[in-house]
C-alpha positions as CSV (number, residue, x, y, z in Angstrom):
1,X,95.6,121.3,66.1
2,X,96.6,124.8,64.9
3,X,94.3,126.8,67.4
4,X,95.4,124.0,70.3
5,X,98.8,125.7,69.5
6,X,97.9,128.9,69.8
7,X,97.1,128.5,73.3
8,X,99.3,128.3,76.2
9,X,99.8,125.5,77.9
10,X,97.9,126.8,81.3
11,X,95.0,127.8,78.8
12,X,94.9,124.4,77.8
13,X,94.9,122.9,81.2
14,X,92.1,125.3,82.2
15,X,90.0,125.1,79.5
16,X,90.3,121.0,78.9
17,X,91.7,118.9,82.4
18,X,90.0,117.8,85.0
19,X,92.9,117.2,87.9
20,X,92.8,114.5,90.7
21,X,91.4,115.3,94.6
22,X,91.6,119.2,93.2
23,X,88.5,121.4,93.6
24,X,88.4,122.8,90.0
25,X,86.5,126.4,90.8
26,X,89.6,126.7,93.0
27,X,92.1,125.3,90.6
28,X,91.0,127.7,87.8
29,X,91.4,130.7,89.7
30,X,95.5,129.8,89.9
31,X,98.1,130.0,87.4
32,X,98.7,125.7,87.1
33,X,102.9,124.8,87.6
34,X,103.3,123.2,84.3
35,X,106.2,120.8,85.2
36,X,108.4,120.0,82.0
37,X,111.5,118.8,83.1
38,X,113.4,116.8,86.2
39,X,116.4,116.0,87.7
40,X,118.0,114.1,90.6
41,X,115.5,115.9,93.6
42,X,114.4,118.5,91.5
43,X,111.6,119.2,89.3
44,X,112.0,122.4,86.8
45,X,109.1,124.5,85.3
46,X,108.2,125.6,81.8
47,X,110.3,129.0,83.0
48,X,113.7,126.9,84.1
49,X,112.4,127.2,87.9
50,X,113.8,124.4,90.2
51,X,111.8,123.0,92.7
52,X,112.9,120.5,95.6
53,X,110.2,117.3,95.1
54,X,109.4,117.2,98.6
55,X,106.8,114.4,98.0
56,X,108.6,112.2,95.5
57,X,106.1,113.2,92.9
58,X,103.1,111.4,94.8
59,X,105.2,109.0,96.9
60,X,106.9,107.3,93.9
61,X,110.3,108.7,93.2
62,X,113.1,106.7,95.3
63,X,115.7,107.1,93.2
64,X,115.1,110.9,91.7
65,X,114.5,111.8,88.6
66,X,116.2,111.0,85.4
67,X,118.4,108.2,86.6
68,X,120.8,107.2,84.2
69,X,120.6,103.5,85.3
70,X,117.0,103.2,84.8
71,X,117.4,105.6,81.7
72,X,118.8,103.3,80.0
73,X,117.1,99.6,81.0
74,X,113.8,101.6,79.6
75,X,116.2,103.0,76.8
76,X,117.4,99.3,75.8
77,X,113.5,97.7,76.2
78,X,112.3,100.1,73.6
79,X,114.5,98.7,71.3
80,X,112.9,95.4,71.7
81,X,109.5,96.1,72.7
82,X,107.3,98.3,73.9
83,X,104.5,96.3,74.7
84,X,103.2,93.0,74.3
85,X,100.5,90.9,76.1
86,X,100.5,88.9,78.8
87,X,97.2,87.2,78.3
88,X,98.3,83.6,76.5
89,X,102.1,85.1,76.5
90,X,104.8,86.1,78.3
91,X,108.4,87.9,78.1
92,X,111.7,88.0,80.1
93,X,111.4,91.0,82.2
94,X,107.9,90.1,83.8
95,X,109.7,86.8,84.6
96,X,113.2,88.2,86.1
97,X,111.4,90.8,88.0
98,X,108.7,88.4,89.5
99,X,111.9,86.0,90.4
100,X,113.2,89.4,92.1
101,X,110.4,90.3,93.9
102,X,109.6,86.7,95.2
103,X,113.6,87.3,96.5
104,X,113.4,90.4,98.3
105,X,109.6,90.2,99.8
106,X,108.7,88.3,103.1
107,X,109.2,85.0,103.0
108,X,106.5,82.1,101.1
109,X,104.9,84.9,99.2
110,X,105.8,82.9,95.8
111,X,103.6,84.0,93.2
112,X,103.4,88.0,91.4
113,X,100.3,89.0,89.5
114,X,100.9,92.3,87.7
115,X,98.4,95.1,87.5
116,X,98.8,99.1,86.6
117,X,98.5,100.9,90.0
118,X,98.3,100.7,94.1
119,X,94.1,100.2,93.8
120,X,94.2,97.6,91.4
121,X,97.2,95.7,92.8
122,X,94.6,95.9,96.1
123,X,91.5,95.2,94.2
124,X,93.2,91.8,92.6
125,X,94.1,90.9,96.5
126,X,90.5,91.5,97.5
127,X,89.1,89.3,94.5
128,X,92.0,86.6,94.8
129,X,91.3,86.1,99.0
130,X,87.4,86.1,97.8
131,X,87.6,83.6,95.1
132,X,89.8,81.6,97.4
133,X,87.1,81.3,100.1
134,X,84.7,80.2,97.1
135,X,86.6,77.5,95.8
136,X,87.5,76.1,98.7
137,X,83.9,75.3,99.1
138,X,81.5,74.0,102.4
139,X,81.4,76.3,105.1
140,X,84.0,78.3,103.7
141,X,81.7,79.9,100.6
142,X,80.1,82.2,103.7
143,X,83.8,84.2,104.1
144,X,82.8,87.1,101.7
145,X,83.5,90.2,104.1
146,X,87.0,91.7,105.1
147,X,88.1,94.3,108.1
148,X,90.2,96.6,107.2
149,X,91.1,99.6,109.4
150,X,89.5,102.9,110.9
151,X,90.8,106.0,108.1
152,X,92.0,103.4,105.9
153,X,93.4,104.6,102.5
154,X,93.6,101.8,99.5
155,X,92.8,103.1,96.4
156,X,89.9,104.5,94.2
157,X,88.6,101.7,92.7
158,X,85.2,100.5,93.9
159,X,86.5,97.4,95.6
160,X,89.5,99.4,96.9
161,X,86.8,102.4,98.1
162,X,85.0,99.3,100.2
163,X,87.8,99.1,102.1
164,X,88.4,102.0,102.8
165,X,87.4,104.7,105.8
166,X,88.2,108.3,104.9
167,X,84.8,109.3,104.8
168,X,85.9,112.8,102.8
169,X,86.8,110.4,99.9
170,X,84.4,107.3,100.2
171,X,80.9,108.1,101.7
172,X,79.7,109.2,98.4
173,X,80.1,105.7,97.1
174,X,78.4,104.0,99.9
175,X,75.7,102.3,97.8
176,X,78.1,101.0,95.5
177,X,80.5,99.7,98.3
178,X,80.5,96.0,99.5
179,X,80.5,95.1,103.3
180,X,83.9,95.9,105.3
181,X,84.4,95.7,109.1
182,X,86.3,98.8,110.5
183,X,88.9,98.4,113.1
184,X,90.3,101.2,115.4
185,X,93.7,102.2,114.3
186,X,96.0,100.9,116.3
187,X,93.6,98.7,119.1
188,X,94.8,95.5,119.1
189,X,91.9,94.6,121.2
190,X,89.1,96.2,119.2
191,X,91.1,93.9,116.3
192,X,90.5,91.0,117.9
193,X,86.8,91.5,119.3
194,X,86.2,92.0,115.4
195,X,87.9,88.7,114.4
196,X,85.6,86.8,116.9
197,X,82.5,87.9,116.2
198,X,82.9,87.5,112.4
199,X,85.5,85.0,112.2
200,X,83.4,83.0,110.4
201,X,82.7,85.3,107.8
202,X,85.9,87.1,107.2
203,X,87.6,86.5,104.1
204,X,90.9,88.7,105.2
205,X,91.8,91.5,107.3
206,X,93.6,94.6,104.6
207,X,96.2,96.7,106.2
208,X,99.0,99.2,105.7
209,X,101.7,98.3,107.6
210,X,103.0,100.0,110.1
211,X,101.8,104.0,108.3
212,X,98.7,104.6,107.3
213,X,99.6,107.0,104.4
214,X,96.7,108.9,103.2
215,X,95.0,108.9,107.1
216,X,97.7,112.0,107.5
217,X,101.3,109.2,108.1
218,X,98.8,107.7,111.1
219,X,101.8,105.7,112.5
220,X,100.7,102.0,114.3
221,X,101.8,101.3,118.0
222,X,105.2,98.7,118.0
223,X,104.5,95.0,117.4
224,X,100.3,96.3,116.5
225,X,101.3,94.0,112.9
226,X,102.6,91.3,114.7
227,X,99.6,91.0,116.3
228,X,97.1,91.4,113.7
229,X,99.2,88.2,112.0
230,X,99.0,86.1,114.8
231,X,95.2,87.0,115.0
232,X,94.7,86.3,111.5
233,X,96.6,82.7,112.5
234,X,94.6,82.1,114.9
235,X,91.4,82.7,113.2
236,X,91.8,81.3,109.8
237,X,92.2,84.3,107.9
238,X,94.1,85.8,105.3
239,X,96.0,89.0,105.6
240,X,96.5,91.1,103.0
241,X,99.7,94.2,103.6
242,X,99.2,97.4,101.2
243,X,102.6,98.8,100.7
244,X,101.6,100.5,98.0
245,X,102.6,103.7,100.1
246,X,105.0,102.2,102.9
247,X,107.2,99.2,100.1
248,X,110.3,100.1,98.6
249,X,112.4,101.6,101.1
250,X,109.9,104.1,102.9
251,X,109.8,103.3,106.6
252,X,113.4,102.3,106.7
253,X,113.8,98.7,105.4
254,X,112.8,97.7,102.2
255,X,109.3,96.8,103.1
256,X,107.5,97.7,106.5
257,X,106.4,94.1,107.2
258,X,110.0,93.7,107.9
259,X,110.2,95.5,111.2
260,X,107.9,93.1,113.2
261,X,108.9,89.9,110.9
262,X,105.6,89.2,109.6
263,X,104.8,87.3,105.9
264,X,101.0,88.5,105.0
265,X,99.2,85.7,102.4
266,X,98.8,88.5,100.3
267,X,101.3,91.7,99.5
268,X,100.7,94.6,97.2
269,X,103.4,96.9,95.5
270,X,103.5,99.8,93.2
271,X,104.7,103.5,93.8
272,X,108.2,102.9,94.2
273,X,108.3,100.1,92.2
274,X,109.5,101.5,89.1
275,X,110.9,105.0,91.1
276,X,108.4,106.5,89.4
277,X,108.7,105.8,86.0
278,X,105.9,104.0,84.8
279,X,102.9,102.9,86.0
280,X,103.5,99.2,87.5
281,X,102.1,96.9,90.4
282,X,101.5,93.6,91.3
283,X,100.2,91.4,94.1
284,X,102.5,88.8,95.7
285,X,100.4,85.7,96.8
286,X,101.7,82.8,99.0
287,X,102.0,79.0,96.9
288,X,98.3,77.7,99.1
289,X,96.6,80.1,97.5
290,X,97.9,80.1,93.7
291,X,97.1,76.2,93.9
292,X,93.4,77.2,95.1
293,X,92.9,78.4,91.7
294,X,94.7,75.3,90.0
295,X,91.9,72.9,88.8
296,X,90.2,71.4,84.9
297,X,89.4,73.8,82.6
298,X,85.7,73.2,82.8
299,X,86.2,73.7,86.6
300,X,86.2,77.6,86.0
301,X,88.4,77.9,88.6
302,X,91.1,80.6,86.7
303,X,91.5,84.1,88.1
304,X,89.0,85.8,85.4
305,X,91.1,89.0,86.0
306,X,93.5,91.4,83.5
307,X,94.4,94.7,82.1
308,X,95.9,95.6,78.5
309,X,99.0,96.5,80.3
310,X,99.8,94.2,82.9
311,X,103.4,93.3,83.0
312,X,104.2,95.8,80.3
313,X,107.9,95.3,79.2
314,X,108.7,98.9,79.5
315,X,107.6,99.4,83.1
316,X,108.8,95.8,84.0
317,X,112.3,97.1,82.9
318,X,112.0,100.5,84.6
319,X,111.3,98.3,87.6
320,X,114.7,95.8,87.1
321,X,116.1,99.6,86.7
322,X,115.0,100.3,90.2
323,X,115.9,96.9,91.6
324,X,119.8,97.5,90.5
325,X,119.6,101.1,91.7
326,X,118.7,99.7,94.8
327,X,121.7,97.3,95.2
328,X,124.5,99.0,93.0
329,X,123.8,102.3,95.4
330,X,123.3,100.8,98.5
331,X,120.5,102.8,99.0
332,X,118.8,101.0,102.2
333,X,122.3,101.3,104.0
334,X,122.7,105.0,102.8
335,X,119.1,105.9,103.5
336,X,119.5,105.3,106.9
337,X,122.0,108.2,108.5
338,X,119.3,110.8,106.6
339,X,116.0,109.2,108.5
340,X,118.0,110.1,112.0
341,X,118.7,113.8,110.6
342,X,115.1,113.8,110.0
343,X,114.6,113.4,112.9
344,X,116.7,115.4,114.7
345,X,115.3,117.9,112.6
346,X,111.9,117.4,113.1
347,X,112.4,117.8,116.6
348,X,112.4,121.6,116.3
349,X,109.2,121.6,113.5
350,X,106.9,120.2,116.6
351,X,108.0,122.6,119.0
352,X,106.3,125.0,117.0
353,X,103.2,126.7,118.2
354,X,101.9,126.1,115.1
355,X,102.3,122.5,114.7
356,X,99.7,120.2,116.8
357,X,101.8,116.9,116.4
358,X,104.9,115.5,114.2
359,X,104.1,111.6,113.2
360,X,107.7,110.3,111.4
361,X,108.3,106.8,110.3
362,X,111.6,106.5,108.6
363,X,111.1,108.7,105.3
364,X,107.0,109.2,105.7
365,X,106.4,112.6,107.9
366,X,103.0,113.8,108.7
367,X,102.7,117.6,110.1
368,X,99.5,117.4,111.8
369,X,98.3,121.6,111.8
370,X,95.5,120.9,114.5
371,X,91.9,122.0,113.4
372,X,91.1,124.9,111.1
373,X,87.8,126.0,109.8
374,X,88.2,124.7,106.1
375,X,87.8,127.6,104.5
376,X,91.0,128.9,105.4
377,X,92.9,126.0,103.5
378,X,95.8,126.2,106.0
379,X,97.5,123.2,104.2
380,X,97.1,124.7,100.9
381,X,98.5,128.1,101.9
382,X,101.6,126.6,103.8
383,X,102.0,124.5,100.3
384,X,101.8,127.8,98.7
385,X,104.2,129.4,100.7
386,X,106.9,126.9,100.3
387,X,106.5,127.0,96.2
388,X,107.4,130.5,96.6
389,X,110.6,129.3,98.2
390,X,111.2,126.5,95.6
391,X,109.8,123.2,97.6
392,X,106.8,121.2,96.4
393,X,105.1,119.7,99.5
394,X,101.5,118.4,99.3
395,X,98.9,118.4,102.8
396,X,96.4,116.2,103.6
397,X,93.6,118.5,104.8
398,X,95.4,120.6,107.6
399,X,98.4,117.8,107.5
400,X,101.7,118.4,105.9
401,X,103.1,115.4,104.1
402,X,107.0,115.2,103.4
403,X,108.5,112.1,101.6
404,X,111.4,113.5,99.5
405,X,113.7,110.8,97.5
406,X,115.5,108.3,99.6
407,X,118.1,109.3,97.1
408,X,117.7,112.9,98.5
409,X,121.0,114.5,99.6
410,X,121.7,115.7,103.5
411,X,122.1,119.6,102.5
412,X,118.3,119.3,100.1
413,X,117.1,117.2,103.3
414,X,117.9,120.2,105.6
415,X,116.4,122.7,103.3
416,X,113.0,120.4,102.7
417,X,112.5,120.5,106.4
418,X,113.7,124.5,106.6
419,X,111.4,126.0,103.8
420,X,108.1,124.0,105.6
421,X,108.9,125.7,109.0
422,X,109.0,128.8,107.5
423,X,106.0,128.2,105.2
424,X,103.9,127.2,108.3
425,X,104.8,130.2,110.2
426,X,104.0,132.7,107.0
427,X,100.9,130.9,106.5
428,X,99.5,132.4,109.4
429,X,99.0,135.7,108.4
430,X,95.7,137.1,110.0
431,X,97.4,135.5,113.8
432,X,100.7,138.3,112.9
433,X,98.1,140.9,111.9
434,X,96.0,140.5,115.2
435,X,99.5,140.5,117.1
436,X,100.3,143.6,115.4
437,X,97.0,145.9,116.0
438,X,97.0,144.3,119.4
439,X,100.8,146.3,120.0
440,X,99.2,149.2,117.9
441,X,96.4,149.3,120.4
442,X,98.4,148.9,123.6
443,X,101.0,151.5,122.5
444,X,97.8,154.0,121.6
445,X,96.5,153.4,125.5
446,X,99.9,154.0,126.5
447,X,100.7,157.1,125.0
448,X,96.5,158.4,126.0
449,X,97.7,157.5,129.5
């Protein structure tokens, strides 16, 4: 313990961490940004540096950091308990919030099972739309395969990883993965060729409404949802909605499937669900299929699924924290002036020669960089670059995500959007060089001349 002290911090992280989607040979050859405190939109190093969270600290943060309100409904739960089980018991806040949740989600999704994060909240949906189809019996035990969508994003857990189609992050696991069908993004009609020709054998069809976060903010043509729904209708199959990325306030109403009016069988939250304070999700299931798994004891028929802290009081009060926030701040109604300054100010971001395309759904902004050789690490550098100005932004290959706070103010908004335009332009240093001995050169024929 002594010699651990000894260290620094960044020692410690070098010599004993092994960090998440992070190259480590490249990671050890930087000084880390040990983060040790927060505030409102800001996050503040080990040196008292601020820095603008320009990604809500992975997507999470709604309400920014160090909320008094939630503060304290974590501050009050740890004077009653920190944890207890939900396995043969229960406690008031993972009853309130559920009643919540059933409130403010699409309508007839009536039931909330709790998990710990945005894959397992999918992987429960996964096994509850499987184990339906079993126990339903006859013809239906054959509906053991899903379609889920082209560059589809859903987590890291195996079951999550079968669903999804980022090749960069999945086609390693292939021979652990279990059969998916992959939709084009977006093609209603390659959608619906898919659902007839394995209609059959289709359990449910997994999407993220509207975004598709991790693909680089691949946004979905209007009413594409509403379509899938009425295809799934049609067909007999379940849908299941990820918001894991797009819930909570992100796309402009509270949850995506909002927009085009459509209740999936099965919903998943996390993220935003407890702004970031503690790791919390659950999967909202319709009544039909909670009573497919009501049956004898000896009929086996319970969902044989569960972690050590699902439902945990702290994070289910964190979560009735968020709730209030929500409601006591308006947040939804004041959220909504800032996503048209976005995108007034996006506007001049995808003008730039730089920048290939600008994809903006409410407060999820992809920066799409067009194609670089990989070994340049154009996203990485334009991240760099806006550190040095005090802005944490995060890319997704050559794309540059932004998702700041919904709580974010106007005047931090403007400067989040400022300090990437600039970063993108001063990541681009061998293009100014070859401009510059390029005028060198002409100016040396001129003056031989």
């Amino acid at each position: 313990m002594f010699r651990a002290a000894m260290r620094t911090d960044a020692q410690l992280d070098h010599q004993h961490l092994w960090h998440p989607f992070t190259q480590q040979r490249d990671w050890l050859g930087e000084e880390p940004l040990m983060i040790e405190r927060a505030k409102g939109s800001e996050l503040i190093d080990a040196e008292g540096r601020r820095y603008l969270d320009g990604v809500s600290s992975l997507w999470c943060n709604v309400h920014g950091h160090r909320h008094p309100l939630i503060d304290r409904a974590v501050s009050d739960q740890l004077e009653r308990v920190a944890h207890t089980t939900m396995l043969g018991l229960s406690h008031p806040g993972a009853a309130e919030l559920a009643a919540r949740l059933v409130e403010i989600t699409p309508t007839g999704l009536e039931r909330v099972f709790y998990s710990d994060s945005g894959s397992t909240a999918v992987e429960v949906a996964l096994k509850m739309a499987f184990q339906y189809w079993q126990q339903r019996g006859g013809q239906h035990v054959r509906r053991n395969s899903f379609i889920c969508l082209a560059d589809a994003y859903h987590g890291d857990t195996i079951g999550s990883v079968s669903v999804g189609g980022i090749d960069l992050f999945h086609s390693a696991f292939g021979p652990l993965l279990f059969r998916a069908h992959r939709a084009r993004s977006g093609d209603i009609d390659d959608m619906a060729q898919l659902l007839r020709t394995h209609e059959e054998e289709l359990a449910a069809v997994i999407v993220e409404p509207l975004v598709q976060g991790a693909a680089g903010i691949v946004t979905h043509p209007p009413g594409y949802l509403r379509a899938v729904r009425e295809l799934c209708d049609r067909h007999g199959v379940l849908l299941i909605a990820d918001e894991v990325a797009t819930g909570f306030g992100r796309t402009g109403t509270m949850f995506a499937c909002e927009q085009e009016g459509v209740a999936p069988d099965l919903l998943c939250i996390a993220k935003g669900l407890t702004a970031g304070y503690m790791p919390l999700a659950a999967t909202l299931a319709t009544e039909a299929i909670y009573e497919g798994f009501l049956g004898a004891h000896e009929e086996f028929k319970t969902f044989f699924h569960g972690h050590t802290y699902t439902g945990n009081p702290l994070a289910c009060a964190a979560a009735l924290g968020c709730l209030d926030v929500f409601e006591v701040e308006r947040t939804m109604v004041r959220l909504q002036p800032k996503i048209r300054l976005l995108a007034e100010m996006l506007r001049g971001v995808a003008a730039m020669p730089e920048v290939a395309e600008v994809r903006q759904r409410g407060f999820m902004v992809g920066i799409d960089l067009g194609e670089h050789d990989p070994a340049t690490r154009m996203g990485h550098r334009v991240v760099r670059e806006a550190r040095e100005r005090g802005v944490i932004i995060r890319p997704l290959g050559d794309t540059i995500v932004l998702m700041p706070p919904l709580s974010i103010s106007k005047a931090d908004l403007r400067r989040l959007v400022e300090v990437t335009e600039h970063s993108i332009r001063a990541a681009q240093p061998l293009q100014r060089l070859d401009t510059a001995a390029a005028g060198r050169a002409h100016a040396a024929l001129l003056k031989a001349a």
